[in-house]
C-alpha positions as CSV (number, residue, x, y, z in Angstrom):
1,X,-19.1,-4.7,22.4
2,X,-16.4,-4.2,25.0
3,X,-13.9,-1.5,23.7
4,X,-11.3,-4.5,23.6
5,X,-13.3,-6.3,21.4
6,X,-13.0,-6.0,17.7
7,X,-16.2,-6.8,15.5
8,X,-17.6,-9.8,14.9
9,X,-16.1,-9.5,10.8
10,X,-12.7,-9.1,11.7
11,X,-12.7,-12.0,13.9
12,X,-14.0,-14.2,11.2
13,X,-11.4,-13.0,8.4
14,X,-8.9,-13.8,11.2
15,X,-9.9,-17.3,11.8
16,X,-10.8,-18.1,8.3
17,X,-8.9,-20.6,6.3
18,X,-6.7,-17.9,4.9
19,X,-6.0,-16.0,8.1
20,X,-5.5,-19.7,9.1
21,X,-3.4,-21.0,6.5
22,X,-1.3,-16.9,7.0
23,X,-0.4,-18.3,10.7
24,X,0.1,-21.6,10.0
25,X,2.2,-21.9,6.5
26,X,6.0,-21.2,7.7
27,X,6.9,-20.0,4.1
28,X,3.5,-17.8,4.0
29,X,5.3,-14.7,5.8
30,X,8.1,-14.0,4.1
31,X,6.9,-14.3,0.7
32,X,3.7,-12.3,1.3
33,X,5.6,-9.6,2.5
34,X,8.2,-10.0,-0.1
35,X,5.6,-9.3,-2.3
36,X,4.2,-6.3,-0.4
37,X,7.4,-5.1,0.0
38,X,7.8,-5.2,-4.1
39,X,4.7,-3.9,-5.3
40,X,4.4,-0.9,-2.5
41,X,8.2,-0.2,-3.9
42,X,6.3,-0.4,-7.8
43,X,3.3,1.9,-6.5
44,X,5.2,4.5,-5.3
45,X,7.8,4.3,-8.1
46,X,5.6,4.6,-10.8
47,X,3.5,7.4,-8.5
48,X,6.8,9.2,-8.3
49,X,7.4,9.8,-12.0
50,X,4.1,11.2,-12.6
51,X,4.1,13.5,-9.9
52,X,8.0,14.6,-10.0
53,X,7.0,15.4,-13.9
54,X,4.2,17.5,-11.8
55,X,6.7,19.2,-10.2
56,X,8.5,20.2,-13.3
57,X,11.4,18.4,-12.2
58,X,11.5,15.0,-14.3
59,X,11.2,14.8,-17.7
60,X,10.2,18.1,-18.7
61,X,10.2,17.3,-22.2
62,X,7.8,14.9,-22.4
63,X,4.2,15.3,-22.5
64,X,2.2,14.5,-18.6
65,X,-0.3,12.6,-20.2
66,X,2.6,10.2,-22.3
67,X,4.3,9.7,-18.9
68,X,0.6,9.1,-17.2
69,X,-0.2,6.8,-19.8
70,X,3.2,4.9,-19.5
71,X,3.0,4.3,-15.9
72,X,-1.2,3.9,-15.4
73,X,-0.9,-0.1,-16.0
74,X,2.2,-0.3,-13.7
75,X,0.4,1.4,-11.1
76,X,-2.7,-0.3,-11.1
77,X,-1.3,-3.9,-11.5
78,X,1.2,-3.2,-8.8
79,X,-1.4,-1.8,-6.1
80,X,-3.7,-4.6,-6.9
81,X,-0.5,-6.5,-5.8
82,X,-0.1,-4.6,-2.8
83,X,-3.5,-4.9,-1.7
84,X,-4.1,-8.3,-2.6
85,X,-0.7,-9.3,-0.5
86,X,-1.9,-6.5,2.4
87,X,-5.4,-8.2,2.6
88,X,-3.3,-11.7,3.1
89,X,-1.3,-10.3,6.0
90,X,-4.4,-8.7,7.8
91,X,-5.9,-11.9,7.6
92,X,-3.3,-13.3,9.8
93,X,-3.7,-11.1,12.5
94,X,-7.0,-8.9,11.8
95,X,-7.4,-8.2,15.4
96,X,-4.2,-6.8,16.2
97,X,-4.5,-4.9,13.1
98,X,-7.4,-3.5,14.1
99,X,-6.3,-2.3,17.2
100,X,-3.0,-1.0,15.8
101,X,-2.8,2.9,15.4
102,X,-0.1,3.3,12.5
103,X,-2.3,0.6,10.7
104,X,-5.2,2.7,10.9
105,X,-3.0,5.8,9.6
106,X,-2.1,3.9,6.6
107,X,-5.6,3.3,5.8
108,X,-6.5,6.7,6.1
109,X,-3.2,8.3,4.1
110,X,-4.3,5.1,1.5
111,X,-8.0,7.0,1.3
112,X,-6.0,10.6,1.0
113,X,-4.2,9.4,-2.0
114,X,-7.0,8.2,-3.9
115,X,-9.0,11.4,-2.7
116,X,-5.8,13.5,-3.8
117,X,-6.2,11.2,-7.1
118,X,-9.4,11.5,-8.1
119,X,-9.4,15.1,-6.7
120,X,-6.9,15.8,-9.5
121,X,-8.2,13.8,-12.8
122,X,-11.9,15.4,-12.2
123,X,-10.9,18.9,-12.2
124,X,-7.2,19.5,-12.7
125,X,-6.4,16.9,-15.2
126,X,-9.2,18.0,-17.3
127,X,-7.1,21.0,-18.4
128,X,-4.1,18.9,-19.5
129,X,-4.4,20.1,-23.1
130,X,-3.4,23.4,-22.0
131,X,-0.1,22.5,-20.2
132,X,0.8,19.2,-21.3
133,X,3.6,20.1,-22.8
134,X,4.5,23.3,-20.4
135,X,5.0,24.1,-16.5
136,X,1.8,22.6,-15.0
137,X,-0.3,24.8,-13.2
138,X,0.0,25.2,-9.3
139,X,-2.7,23.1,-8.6
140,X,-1.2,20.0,-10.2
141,X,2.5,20.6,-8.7
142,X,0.4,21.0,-5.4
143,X,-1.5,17.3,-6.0
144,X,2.3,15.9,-6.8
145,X,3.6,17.1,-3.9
146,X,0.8,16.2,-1.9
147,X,1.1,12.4,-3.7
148,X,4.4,12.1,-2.6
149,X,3.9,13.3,1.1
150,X,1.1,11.1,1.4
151,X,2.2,7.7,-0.6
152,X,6.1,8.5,1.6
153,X,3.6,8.4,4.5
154,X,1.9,5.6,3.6
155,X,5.5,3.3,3.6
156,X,6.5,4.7,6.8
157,X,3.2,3.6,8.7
158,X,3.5,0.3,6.9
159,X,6.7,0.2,8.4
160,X,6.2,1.6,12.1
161,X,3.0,-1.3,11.9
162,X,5.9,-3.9,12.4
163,X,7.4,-2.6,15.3
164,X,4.4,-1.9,17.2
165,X,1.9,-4.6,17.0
166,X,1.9,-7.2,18.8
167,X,2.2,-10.9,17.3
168,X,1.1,-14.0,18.5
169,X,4.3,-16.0,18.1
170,X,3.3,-19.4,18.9
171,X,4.6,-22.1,16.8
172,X,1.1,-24.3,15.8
173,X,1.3,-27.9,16.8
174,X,2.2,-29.2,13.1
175,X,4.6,-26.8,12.0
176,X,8.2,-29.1,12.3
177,X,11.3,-26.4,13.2
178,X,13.6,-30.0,13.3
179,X,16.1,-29.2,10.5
180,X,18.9,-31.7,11.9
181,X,17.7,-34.8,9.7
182,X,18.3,-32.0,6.4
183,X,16.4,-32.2,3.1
């Protein structure tokens, strides 16, 4: 495999009939990416309250495990959003994804934050009991702050991905850009 060539996997996802339908579908686009857009916006939103209570700066009188428990379903339905509406767009272009550096950044800071995650419930969150109502401990202000570095990160790569991969911007043969006859 030439170092040029992606594998043979992300070549089929990018010609399948999604990836297909992705590059062909005029209205595709924009409302993926609307939709991306949104529930990245909800992921880190609902990340953000959790880990700004963390930080003892955000509703300190409320219990971290209410506010957890509040925002859990938000955050979950949301990144299965932002996934589901990221795995469209990839489709569309796998290859130049591939290949793209920021995108593979995102990826990784995407890993970090479910390492940083699950780093935290196994052995910080286990305490909770003890400082649920109080100042967290240093170790949980220090998983918040890392959330928040990593999940900001995470929306900046998604955004330096559009201005530095390359797209193939040829209209296909049945898409109709005549809008002079109207509706």
């Amino acid at each position: 495999m030439a170092a040029s060539s992606p594998p043979a996997f992300i070549h089929a996802i990018e010609h399948s009939g999604i990836g297909d339908w992705m590059r062909s579908n005029v209205m595709a686009m924009p409302w993926v990416n609307a939709a991306h857009v949104l529930c990245v916006t909800l992921v880190f939103g609902s990340v953000l309250v959790v880990d700004l209570r963390l930080l003892g700066l955000l509703d300190r009188g409320r219990t971290v495990t209410g506010i957890s428990r509040e925002m859990l379903r938000l955050t979950w339905s949301a990144f299965a959003g932002a996934a589901i509406s990221g795995a469209l767009f990839f489709s569309a272009n796998a290859t130049t994804y591939w290949f793209n550096t920021a995108f593979r950044f995102k990826m990784l800071a995407i890993a970090l934050a479910g390492v940083n995650m699950l780093v935290f419930q196994t052995a910080t969150f286990r305490s909770v009991a003890a400082w649920d109502r109080d100042t967290p401990p240093r170790a949980a202000r220090i998983a918040g702050a890392l959330s928040i570095l990593i999940w900001v990160s995470v929306i900046v790569l998604g955004r330096v991905i559009g201005f530095t991969k390359s797209v193939d911007v040829t209209v296909p043969d049945n898409v109709d850009f005549d809008f002079s006859a109207g509706p």
